[in-house]
Backbone as JSON, one array per atom type, in Angstrom:
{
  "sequence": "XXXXXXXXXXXXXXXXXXXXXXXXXXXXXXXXXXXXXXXXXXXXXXXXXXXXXXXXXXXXXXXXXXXXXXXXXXXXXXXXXXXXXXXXXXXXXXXXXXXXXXXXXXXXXXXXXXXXXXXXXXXXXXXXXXXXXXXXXXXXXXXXXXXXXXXXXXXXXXXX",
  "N": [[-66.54, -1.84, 29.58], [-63.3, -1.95, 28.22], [-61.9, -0.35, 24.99], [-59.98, -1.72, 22.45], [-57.51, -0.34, 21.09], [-55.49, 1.14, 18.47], [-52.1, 1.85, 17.88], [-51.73, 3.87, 15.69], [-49.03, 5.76, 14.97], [-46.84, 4.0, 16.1], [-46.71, 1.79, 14.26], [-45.97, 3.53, 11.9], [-43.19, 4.72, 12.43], [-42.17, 2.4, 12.56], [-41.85, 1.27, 10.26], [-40.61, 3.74, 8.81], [-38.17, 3.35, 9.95], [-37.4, 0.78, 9.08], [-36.53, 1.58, 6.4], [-35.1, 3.06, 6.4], [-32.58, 1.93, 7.77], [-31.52, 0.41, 6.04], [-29.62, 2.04, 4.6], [-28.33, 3.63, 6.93], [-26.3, 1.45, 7.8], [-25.31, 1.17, 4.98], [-23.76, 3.66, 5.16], [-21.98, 3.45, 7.52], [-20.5, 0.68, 7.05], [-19.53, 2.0, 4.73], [-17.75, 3.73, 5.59], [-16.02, 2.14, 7.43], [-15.0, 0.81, 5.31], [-13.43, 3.15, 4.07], [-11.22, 3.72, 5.98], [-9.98, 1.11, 5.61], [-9.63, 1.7, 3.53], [-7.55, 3.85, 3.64], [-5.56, 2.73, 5.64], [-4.17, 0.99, 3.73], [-2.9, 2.38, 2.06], [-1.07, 3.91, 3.79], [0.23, 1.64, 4.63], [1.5, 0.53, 2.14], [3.08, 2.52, 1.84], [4.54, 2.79, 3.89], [5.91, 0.32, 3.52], [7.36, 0.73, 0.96], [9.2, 2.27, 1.79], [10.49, 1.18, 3.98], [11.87, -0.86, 2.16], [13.14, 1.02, 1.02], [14.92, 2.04, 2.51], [16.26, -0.42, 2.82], [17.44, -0.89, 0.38], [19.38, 1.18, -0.23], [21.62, 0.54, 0.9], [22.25, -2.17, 0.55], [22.22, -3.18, -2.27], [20.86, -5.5, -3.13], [18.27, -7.55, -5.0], [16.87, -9.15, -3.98], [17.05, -8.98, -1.35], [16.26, -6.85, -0.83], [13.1, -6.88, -1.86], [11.97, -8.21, -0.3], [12.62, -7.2, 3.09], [10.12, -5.37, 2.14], [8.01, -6.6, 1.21], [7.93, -7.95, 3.74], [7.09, -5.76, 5.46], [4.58, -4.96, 4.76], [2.04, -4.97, 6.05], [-0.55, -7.54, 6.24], [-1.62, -7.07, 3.83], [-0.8, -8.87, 1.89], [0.96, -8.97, -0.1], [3.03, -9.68, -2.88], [6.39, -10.97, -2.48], [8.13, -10.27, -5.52], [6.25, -8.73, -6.77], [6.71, -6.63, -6.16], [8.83, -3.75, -6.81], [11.68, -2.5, -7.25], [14.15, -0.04, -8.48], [16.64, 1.59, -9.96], [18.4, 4.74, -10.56], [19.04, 8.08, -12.34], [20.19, 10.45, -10.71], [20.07, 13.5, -11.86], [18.43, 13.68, -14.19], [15.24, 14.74, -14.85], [12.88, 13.46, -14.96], [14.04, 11.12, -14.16], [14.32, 9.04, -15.38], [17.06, 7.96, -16.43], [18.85, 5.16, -16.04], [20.47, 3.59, -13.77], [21.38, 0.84, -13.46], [22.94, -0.69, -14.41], [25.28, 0.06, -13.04], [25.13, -1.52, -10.56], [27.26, -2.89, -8.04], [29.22, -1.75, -8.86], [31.21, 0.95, -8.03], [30.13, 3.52, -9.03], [27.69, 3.42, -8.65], [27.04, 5.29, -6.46], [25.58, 7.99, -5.63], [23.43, 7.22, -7.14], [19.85, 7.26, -7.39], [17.77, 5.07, -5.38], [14.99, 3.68, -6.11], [11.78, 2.48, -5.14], [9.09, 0.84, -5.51], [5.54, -0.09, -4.18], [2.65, -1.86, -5.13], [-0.81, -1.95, -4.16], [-3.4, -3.48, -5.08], [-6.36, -2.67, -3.78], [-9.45, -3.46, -2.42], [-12.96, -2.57, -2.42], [-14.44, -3.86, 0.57], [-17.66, -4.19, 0.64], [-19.94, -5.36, -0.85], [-21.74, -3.59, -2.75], [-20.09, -1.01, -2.78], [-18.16, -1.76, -3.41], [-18.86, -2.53, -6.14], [-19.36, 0.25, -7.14], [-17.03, 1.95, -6.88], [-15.25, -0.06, -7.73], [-12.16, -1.76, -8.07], [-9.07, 0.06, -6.58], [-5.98, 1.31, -7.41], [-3.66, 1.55, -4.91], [-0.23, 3.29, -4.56], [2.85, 3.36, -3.09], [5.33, 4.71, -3.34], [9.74, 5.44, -2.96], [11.94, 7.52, -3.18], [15.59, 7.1, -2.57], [19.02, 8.14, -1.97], [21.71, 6.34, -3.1], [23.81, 5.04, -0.2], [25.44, 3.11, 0.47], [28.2, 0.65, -0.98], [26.94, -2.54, -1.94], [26.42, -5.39, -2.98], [25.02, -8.98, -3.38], [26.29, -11.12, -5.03], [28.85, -10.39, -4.42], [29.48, -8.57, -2.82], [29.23, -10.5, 0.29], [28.85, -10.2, 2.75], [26.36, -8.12, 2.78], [24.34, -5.73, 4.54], [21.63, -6.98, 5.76], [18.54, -6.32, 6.78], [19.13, -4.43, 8.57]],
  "CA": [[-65.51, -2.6, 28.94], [-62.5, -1.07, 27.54], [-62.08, -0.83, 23.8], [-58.83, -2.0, 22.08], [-56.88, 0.97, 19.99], [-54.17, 0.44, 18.04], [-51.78, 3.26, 18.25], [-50.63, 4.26, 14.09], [-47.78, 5.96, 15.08], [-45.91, 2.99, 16.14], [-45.95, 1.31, 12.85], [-45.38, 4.46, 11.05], [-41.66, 4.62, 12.84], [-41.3, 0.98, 12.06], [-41.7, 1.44, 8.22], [-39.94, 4.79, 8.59], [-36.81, 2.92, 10.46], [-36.99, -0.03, 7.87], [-36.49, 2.27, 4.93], [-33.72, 4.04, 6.74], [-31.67, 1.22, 8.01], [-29.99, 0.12, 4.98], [-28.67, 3.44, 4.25], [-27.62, 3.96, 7.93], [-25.74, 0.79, 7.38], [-24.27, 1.85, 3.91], [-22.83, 4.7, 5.71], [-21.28, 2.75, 8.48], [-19.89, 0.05, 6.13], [-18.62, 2.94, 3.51], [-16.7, 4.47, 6.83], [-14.99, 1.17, 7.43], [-14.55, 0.71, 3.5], [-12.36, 4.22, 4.09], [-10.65, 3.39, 7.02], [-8.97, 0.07, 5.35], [-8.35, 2.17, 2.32], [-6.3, 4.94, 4.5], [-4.6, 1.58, 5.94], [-3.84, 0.21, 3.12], [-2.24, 4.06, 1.34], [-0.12, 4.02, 4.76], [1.18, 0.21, 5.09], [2.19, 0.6, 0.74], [4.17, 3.84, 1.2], [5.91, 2.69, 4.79], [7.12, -1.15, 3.11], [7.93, 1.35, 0.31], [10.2, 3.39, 2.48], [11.21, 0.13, 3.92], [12.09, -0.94, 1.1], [14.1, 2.17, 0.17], [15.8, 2.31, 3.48], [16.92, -1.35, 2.4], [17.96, -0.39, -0.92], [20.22, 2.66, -0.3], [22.66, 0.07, 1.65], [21.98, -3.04, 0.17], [21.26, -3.34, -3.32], [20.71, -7.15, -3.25], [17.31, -6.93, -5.26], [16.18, -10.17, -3.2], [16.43, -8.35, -0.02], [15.29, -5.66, -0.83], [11.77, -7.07, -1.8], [11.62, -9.23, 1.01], [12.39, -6.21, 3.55], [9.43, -4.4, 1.82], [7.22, -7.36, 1.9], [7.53, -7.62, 5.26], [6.22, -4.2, 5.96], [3.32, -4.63, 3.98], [1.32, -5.78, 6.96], [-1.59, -7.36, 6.36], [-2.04, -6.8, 2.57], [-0.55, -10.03, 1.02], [1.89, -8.36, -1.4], [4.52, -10.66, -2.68], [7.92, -10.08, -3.21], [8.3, -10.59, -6.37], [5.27, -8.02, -7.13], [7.81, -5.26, -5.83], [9.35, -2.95, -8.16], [13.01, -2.08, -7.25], [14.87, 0.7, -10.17], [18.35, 2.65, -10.08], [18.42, 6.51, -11.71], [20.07, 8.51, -11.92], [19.23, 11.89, -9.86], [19.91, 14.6, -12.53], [17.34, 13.52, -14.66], [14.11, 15.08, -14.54], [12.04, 12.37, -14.8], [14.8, 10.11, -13.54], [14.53, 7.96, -16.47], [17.9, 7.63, -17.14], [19.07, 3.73, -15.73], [21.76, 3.33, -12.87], [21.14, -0.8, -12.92], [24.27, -1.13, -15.13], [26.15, 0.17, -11.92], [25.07, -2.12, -9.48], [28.13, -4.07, -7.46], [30.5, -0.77, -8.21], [31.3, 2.27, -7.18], [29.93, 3.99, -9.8], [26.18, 3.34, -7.94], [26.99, 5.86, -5.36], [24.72, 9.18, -5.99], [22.21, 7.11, -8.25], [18.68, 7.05, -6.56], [17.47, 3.99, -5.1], [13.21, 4.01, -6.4], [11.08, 1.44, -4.7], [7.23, 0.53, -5.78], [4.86, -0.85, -3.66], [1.86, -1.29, -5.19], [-1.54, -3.12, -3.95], [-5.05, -3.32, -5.54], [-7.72, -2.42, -2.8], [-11.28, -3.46, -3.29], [-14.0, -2.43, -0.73], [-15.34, -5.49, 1.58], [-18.75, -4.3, 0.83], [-20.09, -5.44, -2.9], [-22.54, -2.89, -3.89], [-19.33, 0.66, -2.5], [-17.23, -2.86, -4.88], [-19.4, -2.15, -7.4], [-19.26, 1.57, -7.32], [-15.82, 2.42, -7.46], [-14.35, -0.79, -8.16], [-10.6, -1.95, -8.11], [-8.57, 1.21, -6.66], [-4.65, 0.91, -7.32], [-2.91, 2.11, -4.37], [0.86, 2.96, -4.67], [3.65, 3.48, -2.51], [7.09, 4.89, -4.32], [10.44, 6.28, -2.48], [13.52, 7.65, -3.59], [16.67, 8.15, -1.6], [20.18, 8.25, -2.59], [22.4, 5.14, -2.83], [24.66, 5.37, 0.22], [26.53, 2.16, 0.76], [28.12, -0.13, -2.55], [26.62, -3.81, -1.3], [25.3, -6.56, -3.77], [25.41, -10.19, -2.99], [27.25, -12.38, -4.03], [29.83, -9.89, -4.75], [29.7, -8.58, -1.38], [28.45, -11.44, 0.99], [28.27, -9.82, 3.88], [25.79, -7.17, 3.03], [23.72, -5.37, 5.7], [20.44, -7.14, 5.19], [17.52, -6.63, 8.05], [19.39, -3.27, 9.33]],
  "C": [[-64.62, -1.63, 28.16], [-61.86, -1.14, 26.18], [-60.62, -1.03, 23.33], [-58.64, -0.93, 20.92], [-55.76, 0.7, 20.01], [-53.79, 1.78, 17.67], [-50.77, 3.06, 16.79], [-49.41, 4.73, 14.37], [-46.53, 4.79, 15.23], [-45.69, 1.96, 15.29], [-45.76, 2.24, 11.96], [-44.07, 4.56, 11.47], [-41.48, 3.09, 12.47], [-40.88, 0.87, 10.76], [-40.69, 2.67, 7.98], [-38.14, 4.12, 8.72], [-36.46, 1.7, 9.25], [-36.38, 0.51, 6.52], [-35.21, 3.1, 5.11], [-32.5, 3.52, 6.92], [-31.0, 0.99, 7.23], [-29.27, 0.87, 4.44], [-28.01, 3.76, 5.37], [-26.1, 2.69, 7.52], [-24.8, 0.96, 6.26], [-23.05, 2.37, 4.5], [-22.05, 4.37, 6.45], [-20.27, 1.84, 7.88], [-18.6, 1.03, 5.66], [-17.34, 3.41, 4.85], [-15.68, 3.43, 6.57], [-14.54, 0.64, 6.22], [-12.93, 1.54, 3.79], [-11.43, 4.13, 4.75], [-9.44, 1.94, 6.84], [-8.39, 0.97, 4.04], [-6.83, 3.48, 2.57], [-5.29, 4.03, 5.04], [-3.62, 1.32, 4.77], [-2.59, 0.99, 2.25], [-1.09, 3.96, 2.28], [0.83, 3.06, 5.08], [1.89, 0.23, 3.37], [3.26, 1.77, 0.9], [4.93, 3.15, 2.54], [6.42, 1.32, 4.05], [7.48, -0.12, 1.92], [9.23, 1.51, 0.56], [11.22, 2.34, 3.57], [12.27, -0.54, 3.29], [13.64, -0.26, 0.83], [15.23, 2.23, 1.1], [17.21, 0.78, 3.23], [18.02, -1.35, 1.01], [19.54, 0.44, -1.0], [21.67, 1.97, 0.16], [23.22, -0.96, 0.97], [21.46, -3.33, -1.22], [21.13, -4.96, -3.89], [19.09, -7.06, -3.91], [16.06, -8.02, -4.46], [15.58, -9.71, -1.6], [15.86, -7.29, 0.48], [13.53, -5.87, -0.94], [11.01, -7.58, -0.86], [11.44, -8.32, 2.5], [10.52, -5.56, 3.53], [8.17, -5.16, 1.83], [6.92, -7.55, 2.97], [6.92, -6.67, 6.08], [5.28, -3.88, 5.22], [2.62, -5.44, 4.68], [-0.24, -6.0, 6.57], [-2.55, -6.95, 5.07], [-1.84, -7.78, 1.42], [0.31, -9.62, -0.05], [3.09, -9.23, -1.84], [5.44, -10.3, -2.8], [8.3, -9.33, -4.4], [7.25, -9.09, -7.33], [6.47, -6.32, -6.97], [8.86, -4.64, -6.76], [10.69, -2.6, -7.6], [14.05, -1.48, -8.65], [16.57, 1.1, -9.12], [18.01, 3.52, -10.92], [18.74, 6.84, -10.96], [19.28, 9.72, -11.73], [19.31, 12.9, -10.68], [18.95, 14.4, -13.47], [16.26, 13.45, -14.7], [12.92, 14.12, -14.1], [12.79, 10.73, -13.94], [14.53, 8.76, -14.44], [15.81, 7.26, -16.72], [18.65, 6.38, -16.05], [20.45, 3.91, -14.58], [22.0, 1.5, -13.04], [22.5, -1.21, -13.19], [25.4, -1.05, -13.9], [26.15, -0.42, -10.79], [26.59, -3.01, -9.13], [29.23, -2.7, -7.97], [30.47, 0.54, -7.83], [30.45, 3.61, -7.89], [27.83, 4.2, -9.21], [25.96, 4.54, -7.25], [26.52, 7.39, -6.22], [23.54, 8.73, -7.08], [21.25, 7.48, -7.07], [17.78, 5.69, -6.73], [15.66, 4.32, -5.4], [12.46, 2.69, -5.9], [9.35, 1.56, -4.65], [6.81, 0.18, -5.02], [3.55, -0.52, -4.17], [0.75, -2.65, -5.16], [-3.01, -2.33, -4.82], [-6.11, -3.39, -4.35], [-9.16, -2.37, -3.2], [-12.2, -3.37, -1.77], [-14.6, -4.1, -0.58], [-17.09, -5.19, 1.07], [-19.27, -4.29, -0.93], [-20.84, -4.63, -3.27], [-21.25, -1.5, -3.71], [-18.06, -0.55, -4.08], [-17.22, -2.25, -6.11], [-19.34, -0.37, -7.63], [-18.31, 1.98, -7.89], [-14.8, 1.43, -7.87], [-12.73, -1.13, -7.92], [-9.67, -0.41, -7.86], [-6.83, 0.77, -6.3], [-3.93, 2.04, -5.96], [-1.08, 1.91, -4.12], [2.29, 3.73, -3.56], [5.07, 3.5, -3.48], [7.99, 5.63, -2.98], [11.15, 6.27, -3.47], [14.49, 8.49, -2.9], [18.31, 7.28, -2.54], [20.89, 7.17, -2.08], [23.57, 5.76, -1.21], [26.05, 4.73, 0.33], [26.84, 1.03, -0.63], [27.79, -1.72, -1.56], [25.78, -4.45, -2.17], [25.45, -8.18, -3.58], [25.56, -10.87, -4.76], [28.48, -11.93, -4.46], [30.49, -9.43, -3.26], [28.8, -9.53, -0.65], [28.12, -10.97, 2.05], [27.4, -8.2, 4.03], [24.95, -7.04, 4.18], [22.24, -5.66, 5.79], [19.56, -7.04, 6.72], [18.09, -4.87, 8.32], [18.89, -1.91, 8.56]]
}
């Protein structure tokens, strides 16, 4: 008769693989954690630049946010959340205000500055809990080119 043996090794890899899995996992997770937060760095700076491209033509401050919303695919950003400035370009910090010049001629060489900025939180609650709430921000600045504000000019260049 042949005796029954139970072979240890094969629950030593089971306990070994149990103890390992939720860290393999971690790691896999944390990847795709990184992977929306590189998304998320890339879709804030292009509705930025959106944004800015809208701006430089158009300084309607409605269509400009709306533009820049729209190119924030996939992140929920509202309009309204969107930062739109005027400065002026010789100023280091560019502190110093163009807004006063909107609708005349006087706009032309400010710099158009456009925010986009979203709060990114990892999908996975304990990488959540780690690093918590990370502000990611999207800024441009390019030089006014065209004078266009509604409802001074009505037929600004909005969408182009």
């Amino acid at each position: 008769m042949k005796r029954m043996t139970f072979d240890r090794d094969r629950g030593q890899a089971l306990v070994e693989f149990a103890l390992v899995l939720p860290l393999l996992i971690l790691i896999l997770v944390g990847i795709l954690d990184g992977g929306r937060l590189i998304y998320a760095y890339h879709t804030a700076n292009n509705a930025a630049r959106e944004g800015g491209r809208q701006a430089i033509v158009d300084q309607t401050l409605a269509h400009v946010q709306e533009r820049a919303a729209q190119h924030a695919v996939a992140l929920g950003i509202d309009p309204a959340d969107i930062g739109v400035d005027y400065r002026q370009p010789d100023d280091p910090e560019n502190a110093g205000s163009c807004n006063g010049a909107l609708g005349t001629n006087a706009i032309y060489g400010c710099l158009a500055v456009v925010q986009v900025d979203y709060s990114y939180e990892a999908a996975t609650p304990i990488l959540g809990a780690l690093i918590g709430p990370i502000t990611v921000t999207g800024e441009v600045r390019f030089p006014v080119e065209f004078n266009c504000q509604e409802p001074t000019h009505p037929a600004c260049p909005v969408g182009q």
